[in-house]
C-alpha positions in Angstrom: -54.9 -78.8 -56.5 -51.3 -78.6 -54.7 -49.9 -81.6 -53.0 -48.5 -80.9 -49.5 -45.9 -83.3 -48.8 -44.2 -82.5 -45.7 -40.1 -82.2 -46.2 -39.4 -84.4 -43.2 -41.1 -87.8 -42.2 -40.0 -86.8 -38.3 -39.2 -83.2 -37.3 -38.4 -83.3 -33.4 -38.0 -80.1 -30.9 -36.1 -80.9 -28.0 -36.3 -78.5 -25.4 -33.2 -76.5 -24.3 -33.9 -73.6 -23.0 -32.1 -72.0 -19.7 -33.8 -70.1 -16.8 -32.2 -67.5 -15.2 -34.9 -66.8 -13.1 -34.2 -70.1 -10.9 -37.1 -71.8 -11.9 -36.6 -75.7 -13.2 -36.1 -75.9 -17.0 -35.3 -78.6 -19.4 -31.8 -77.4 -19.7 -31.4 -78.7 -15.9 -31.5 -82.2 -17.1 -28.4 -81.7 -19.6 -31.3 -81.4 -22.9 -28.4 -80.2 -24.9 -26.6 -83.2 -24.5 -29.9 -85.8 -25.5 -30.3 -83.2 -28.4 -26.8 -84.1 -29.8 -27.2 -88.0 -28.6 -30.6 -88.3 -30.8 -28.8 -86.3 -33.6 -25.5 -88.6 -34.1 -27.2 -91.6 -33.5 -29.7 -90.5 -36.2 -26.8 -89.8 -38.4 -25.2 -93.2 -37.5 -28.0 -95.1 -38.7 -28.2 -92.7 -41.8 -31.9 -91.5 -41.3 -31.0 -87.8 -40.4 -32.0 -85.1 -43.4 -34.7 -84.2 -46.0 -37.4 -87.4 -46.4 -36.3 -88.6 -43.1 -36.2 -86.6 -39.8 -34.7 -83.4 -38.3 -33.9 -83.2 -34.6 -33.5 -79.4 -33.3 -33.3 -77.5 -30.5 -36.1 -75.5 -29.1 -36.4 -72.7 -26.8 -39.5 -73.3 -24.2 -42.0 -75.2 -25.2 -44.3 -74.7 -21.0 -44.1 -78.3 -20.4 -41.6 -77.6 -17.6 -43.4 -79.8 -14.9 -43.0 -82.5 -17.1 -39.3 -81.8 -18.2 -37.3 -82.7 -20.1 -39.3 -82.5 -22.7 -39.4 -82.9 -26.7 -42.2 -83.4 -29.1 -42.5 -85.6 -32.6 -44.3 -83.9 -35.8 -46.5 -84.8 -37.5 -47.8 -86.8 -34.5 -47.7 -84.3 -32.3 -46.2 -86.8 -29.7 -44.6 -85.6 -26.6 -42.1 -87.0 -24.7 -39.8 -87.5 -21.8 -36.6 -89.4 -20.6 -34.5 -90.8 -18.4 -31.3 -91.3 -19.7 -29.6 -92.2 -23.3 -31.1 -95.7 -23.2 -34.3 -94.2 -23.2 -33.3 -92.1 -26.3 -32.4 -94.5 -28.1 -36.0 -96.6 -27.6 -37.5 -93.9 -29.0 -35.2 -93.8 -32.1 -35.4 -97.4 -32.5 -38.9 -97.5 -32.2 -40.7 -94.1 -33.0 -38.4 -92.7 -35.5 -37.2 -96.2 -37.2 -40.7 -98.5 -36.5 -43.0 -95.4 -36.3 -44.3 -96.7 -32.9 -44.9 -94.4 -30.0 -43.3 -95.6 -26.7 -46.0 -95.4 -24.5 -44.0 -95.5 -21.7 -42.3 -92.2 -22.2 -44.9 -90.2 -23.6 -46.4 -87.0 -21.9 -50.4 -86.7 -22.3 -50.8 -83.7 -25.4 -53.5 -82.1 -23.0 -52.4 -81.4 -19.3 -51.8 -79.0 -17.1 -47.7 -78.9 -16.8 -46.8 -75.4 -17.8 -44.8 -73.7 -16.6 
C-alpha cells in the first residue's frame, strides 16, 4: 500500500487573472497585491514552504461574480476579501488555527461564473 501524504498542509490559489475583454476580473481588485500580502506575511511568521502552505497565483478560476476570489486545499474552501485586514484573519485563523472564517467564505456550489 502507498501512503499519500500531501507536500503542503495549505496550498492556496489566489486569482489574478486580467480581462481584456472589459469584463470584471479579480485582477480589478488589486489580487496581485493580496497574493504577495498573504505570501510575506506567511513568510514573516515562518509557515510558508514544504509541510506548511504555498500561496500562488492562478489564472481564472469562473468565480468572477464573486471576486476576488482564492480557494484553500485540501478543504476546498473559497474565499473573498475586503482589504489586508481581512487577509490577515484568514492567515491567523485558517492557515495558523485551521478554522474557516465563515464570514469571508464563498458557498463551493453556486452559480457565480463568469
Amino acid at each position: 500500500m502507498i501512503e499519500s501524504m500531501s507536500y503542503y498542509k495549505y496550498h492556496l490559489f489566489i486569482c489574478t487573472n486580467q480581462r481584456d475583454d472589459g469584463k470584471g476580473c479579480c485582477q480589478d481588485f488589486d489580487s496581485e497585491s493580496a497574493r504577495k500580502h498573504m505570501k510575506q506575511r506567511a513568510k514573516q511568521l515562518d509557515i510558508h514552504g514544504a509541510g506548511q502552505c504555498r500561496i500562488n497565483n492562478a489564472g481564472c478560476l469562473n468565480r468572477c461574480k464573486s471576486g476576488p476570489v482564492m480557494v484553500i486545499y485540501p478543504e476546498e474552501t473559497w474565499y473573498t476579501w475586503v482589504d489586508t485586514s481581512d487577509l490577515d484573519e484568514i492567515v491567523d485563523k485558517h492557515l495558523l488555527k485551521g478554522e474557516i472564517v465563515e464570514r469571508l467564505r464563498i458557498p463551493s456550489i453556486d452559480s457565480s461564473g463568469d
